[in-house]
VOGU-3710 file (C-alpha; in Angstrom, 3 decimals, decimal comma):
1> xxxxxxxxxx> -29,487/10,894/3,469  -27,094/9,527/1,388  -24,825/11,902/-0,993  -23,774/8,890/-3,752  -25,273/6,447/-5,811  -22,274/3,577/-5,781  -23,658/0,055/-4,579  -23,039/-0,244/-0,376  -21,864/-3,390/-1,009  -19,417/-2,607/-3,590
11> xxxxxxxxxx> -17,943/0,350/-1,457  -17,502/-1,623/1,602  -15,906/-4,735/-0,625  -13,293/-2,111/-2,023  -12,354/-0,992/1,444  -10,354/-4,527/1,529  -7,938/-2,693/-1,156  -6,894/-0,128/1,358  -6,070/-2,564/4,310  -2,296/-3,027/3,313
21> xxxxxxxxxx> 1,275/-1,903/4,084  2,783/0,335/0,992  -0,234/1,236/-0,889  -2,130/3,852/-0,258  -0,181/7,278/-1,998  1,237/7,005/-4,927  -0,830/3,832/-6,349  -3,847/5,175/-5,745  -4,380/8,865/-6,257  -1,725/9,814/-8,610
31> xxxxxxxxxx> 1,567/11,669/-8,637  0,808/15,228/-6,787  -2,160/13,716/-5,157  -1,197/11,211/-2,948  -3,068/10,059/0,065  -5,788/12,469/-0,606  -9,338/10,886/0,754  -12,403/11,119/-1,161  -15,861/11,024/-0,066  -18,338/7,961/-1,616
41> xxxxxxxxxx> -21,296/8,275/1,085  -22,660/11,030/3,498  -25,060/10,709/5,872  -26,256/13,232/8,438  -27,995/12,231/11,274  -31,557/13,256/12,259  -32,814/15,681/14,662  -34,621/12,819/16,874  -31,162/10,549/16,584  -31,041/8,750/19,433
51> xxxxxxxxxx> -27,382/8,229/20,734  -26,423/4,728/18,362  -22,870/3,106/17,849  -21,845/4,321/14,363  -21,368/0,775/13,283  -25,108/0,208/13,789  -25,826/3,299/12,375  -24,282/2,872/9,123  -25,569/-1,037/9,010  -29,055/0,315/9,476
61> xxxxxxxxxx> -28,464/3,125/6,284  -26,992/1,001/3,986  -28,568/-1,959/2,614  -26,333/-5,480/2,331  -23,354/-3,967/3,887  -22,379/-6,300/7,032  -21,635/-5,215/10,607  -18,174/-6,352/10,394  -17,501/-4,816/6,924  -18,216/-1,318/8,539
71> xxxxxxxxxx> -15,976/-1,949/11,994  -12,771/-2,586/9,016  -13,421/0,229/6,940  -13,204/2,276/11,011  -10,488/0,220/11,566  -9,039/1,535/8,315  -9,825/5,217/8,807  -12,185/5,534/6,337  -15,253/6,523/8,626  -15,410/9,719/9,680
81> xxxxxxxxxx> -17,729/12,075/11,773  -18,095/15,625/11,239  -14,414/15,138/9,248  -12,402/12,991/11,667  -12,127/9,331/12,329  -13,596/7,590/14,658  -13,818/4,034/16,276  -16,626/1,423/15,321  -18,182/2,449/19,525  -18,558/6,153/18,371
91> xxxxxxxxxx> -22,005/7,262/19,374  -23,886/9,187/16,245  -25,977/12,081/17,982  -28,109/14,283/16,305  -26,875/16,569/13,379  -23,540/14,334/12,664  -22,717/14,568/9,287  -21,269/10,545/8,853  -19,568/9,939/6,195  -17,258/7,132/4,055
101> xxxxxxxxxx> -14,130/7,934/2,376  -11,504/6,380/0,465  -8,230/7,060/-0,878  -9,259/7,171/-4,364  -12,135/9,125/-6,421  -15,185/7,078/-8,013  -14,240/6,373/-10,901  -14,898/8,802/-13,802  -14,854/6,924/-16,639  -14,674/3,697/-17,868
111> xxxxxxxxxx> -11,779/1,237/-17,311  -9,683/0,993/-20,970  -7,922/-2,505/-21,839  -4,532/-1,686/-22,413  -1,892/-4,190/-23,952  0,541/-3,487/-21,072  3,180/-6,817/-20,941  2,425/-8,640/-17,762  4,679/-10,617/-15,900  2,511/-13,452/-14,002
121> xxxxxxxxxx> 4,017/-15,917/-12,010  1,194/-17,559/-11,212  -2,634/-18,485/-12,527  -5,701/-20,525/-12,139  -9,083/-20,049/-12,121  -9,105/-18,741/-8,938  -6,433/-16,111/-8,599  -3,248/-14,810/-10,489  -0,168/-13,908/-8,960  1,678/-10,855/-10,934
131> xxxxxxxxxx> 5,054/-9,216/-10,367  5,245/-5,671/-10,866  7,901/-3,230/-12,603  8,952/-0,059/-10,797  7,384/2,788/-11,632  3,880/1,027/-12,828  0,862/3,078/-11,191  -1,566/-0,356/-9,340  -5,470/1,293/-9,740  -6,419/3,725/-12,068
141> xxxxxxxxxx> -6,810/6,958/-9,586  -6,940/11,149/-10,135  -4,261/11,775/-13,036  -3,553/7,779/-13,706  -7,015/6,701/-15,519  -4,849/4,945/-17,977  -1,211/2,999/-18,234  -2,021/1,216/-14,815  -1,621/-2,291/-14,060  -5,271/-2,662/-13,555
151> xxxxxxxxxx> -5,793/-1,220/-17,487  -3,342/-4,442/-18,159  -5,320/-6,664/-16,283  -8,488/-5,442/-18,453  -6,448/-6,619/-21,547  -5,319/-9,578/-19,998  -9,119/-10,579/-19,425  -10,636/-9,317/-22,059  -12,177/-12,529/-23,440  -12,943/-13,719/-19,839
161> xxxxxxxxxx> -16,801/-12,561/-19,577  -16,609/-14,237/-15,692  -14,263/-11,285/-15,000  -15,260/-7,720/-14,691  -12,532/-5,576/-14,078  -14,581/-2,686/-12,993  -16,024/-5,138/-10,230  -14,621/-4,757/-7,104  -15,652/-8,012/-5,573  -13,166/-9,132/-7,192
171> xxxxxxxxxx> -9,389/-7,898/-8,658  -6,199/-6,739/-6,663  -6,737/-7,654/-3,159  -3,674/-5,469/-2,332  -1,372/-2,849/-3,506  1,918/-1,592/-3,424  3,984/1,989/-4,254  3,798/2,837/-8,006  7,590/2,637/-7,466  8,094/-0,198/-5,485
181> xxxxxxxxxx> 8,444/-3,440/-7,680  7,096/-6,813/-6,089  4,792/-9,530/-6,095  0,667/-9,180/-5,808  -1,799/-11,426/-5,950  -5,225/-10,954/-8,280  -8,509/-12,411/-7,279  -10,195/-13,896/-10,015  -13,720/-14,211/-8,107  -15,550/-12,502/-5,615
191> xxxxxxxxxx> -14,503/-15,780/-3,609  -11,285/-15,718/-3,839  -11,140/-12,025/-3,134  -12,718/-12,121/0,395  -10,815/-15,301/1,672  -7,294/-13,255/0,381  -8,763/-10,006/1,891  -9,592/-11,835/5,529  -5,761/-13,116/5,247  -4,247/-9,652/4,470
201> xxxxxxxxxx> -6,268/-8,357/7,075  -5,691/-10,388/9,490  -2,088/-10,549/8,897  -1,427/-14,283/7,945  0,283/-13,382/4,674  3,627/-14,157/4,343  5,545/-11,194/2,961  9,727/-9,927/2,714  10,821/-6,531/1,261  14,199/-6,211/0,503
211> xxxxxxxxxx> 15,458/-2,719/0,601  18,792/-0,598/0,433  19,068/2,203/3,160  21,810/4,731/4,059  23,808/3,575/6,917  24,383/0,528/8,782  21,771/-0,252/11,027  22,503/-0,294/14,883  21,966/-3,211/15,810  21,487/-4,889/12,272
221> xxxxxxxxxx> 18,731/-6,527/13,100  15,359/-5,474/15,420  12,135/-4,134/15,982  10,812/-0,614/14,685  7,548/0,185/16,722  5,748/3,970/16,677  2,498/4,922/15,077  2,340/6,062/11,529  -0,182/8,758/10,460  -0,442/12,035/8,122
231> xxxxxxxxxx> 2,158/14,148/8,823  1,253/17,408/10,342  3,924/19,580/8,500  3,789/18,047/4,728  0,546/16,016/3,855  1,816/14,168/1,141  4,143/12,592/3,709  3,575/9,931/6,715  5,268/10,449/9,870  5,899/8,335/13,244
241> xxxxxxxxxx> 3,957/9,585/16,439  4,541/8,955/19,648  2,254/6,611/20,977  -1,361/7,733/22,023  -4,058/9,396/19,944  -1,879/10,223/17,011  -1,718/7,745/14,205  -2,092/4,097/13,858  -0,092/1,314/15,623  2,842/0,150/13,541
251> xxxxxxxxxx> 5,859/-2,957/13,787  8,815/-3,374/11,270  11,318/-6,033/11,599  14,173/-5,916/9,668  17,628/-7,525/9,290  20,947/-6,238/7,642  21,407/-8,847/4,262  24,803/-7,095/3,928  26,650/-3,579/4,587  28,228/-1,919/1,928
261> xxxxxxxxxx> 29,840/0,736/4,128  27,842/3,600/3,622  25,070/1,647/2,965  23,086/-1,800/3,729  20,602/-4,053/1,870  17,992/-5,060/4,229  15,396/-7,324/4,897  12,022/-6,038/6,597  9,083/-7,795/7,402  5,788/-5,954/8,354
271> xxxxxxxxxx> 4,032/-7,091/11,415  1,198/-4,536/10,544  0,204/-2,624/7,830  0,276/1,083/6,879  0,954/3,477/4,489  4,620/3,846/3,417  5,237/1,733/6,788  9,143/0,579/5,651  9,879/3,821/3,959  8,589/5,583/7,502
281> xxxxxxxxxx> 10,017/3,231/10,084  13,793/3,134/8,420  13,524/7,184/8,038  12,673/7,257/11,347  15,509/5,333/12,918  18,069/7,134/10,574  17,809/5,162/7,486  16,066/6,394/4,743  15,735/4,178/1,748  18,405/5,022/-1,098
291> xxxxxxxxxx> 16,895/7,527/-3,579  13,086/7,978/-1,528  12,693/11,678/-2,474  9,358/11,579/-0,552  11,330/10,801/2,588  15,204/12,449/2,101  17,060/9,396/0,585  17,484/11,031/-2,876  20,594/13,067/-1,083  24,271/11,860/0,085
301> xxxxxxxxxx> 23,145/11,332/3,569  26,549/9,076/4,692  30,172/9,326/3,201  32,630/12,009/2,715  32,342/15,255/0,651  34,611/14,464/-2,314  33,424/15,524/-5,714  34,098/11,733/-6,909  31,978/10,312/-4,206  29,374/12,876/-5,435
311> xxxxxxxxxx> 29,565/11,894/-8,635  29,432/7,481/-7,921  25,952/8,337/-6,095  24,413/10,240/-8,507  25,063/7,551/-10,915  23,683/5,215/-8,201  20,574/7,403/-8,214  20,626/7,099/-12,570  20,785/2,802/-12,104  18,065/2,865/-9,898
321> xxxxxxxxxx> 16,024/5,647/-10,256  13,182/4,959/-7,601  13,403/4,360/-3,896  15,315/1,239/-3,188  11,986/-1,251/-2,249  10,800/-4,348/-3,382  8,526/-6,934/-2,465  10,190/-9,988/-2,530  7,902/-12,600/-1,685  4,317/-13,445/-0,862
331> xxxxxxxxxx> 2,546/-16,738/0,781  -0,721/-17,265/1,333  -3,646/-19,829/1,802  -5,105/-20,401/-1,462  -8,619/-19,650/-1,135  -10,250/-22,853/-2,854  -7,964/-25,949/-2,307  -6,811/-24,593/0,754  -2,759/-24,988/0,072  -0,301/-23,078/1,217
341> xxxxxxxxxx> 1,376/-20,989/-2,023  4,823/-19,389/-1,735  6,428/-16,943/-4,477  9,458/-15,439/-4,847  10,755/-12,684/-7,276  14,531/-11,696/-7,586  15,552/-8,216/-6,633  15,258/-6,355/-10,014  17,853/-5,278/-12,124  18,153/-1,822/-11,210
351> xxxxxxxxxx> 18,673/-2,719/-7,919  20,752/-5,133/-8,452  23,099/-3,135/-10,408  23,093/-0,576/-7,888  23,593/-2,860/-4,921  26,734/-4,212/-7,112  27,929/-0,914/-7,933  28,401/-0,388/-3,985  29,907/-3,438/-3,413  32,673/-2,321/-6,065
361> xxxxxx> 33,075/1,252/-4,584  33,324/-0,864/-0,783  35,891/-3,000/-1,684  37,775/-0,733/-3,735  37,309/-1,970/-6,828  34,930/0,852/-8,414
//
């Protein structure tokens, strides 16, 4: 039986939001609540169940919701059997409590229009392309109902009656850290949402984070690989797992931009997609991201022990008062004419000014 009254096809359409790189904590369930999974449908099997793969089992429950729908939102981790994920092959057997979760609460009230300034770089009647601040919550979530960029986007439409906010078949067809800044793209119809969500998901988007991380990278440029998954010691963090049962699979490439002696501005590109993947990856080779309090940046991690030098980071840490992360550009298809669309956004300011504040300090000139 099922436990929840939200439309199938509506849950299985939001999974798409969930199938991207840096997006899952902080955007989506709040500060203090991060990455905490909430149940939208249970289902518990029969007594006379006979063995079935779960993806056929959920198809057969739940009414306009495709095959292929179902085996992404496994792929994603958000079906789980008697509490733990499983693969689309899983065979349901009697008593198995199935259920769907994602990494947000329904939502409890109704979505507010907020005049929140927007800066788009890009819109037609398909899609908009928007470039986000640091420290602007994506989807309203547990503790963030309000202030969001998705309450801006209500504003923005308001006199559009072809575009319902609260409709997931259409909106943000990806996300990114509440304190991350960076392009994202907005589908504009339930269209345009699905051909964006097949490219995220398959990986055809073109996307570059720049980043500032403690250290100098050895060698400056390569390949992170190690799965990325909850972390058994602090659940509000991710952590890299040897490979095997543990996590999901997970590539970074970066490059070094420039080093700054006791620091470097890099370039990573994400050959898959998971939670706090760059933040993880450059923690777990010994390069946190300047100022990531999740993940030990926000302490002097490289330099000498001089009250002075103490004193230039923490104003570091005042210019830029986030982990050092943004998303720098973003191609894709576009979903109606078919043309390739590339957009950049400089590195904001706060970075900036940090970046240049090291460069002083490096060459002596701070």
């Amino acid at each position: 039986m099922a436990l929840n009254n939200q439309s199938n096809e509506d849950l299985i359409d939001d999974i798409d939001d969930i199938l991207d790189e840096e997006s899952v904590a902080d955007d989506t369930c709040g500060d203090g609540a991060e990455a905490e999974l909430y149940e939208h449908f249970r289902f518990v099997a029969e007594k006379g169940q006979t063995l079935l793969r779960v993806d056929k089992f959920l198809v057969s429950h739940m009414q306009k919701s495709s095959r292929n729908r179902i085996q992404q939102a496994a792929e994603a981790g958000c079906i789980l059997v008697n509490g733990k994920p499983v693969k689309s092959n899983y065979r349901v057997k009697p008593g198995d409590v199935v259920t769907i979760v994602m990494d947000r609460p329904r939502y409890e009230c109704e979505i507010i229009a907020e005049d929140i300034p927007l800066d788009i770089v890009y819109e037609d009647d398909h899609l908009l392309v928007v470039n986000k601040p640091p420290g602007l919550v994506v989807h309203p979530g547990h503790g963030n109902y309000h202030g969001t960029l998705v309450n801006a986007l209500a504003y923005h439409f308001r006199n559009d009656s072809r575009f319902d906010v609260s409709d997931p078949r259409m909106g943000l067809v990806h996300r990114i850290d509440k304190d991350t800044s960076g392009l994202l793209v907005v589908a504009k119809t339930p269209d345009a949402k699905t051909h964006l969500g097949k490219q995220f998901f398959n990986k055809t988007t073109k996307r570059e984070y720049v980043a500032v991380v403690w250290g100098c990278p050895d060698p400056a440029a390569g390949r992170i690989e190690g799965n990325i998954g909850r972390s058994l010691r602090d659940r509000l963090q991710m952590a890299v797992f040897p490979d095997g049962d543990m996590g999901k699979h997970a590539v970074t490439h970066y490059e070094t931009i420039e080093q700054l002696g006791y620091v470097s501005v890099v370039k990573c590109v994400l050959e898959t997609g998971r939670t706090h993947q760059i933040r993880v990856h450059m923690k777990h080779i010994g390069h946190p991201l300047l100022n990531d309090a999740r993940y030990g940046g926000d302490k002097i991690l490289r330099g000498n022990t001089s009250s002075s030098y103490a004193r230039f980071v923490e104003n570091c840490f005042a210019i830029c008062s986030r982990q050092a992360l943004h998303a720098r550009t973003l191609g894709f298809v576009h979903p109606a004419t078919g043309k390739e669309m590339f957009f950049e956004s400089p590195v904001p300011e706060d970075m900036t000014a940090m970046i240049e504040k090291w460069r002083n300090y490096n060459t002596g000139s701070n």
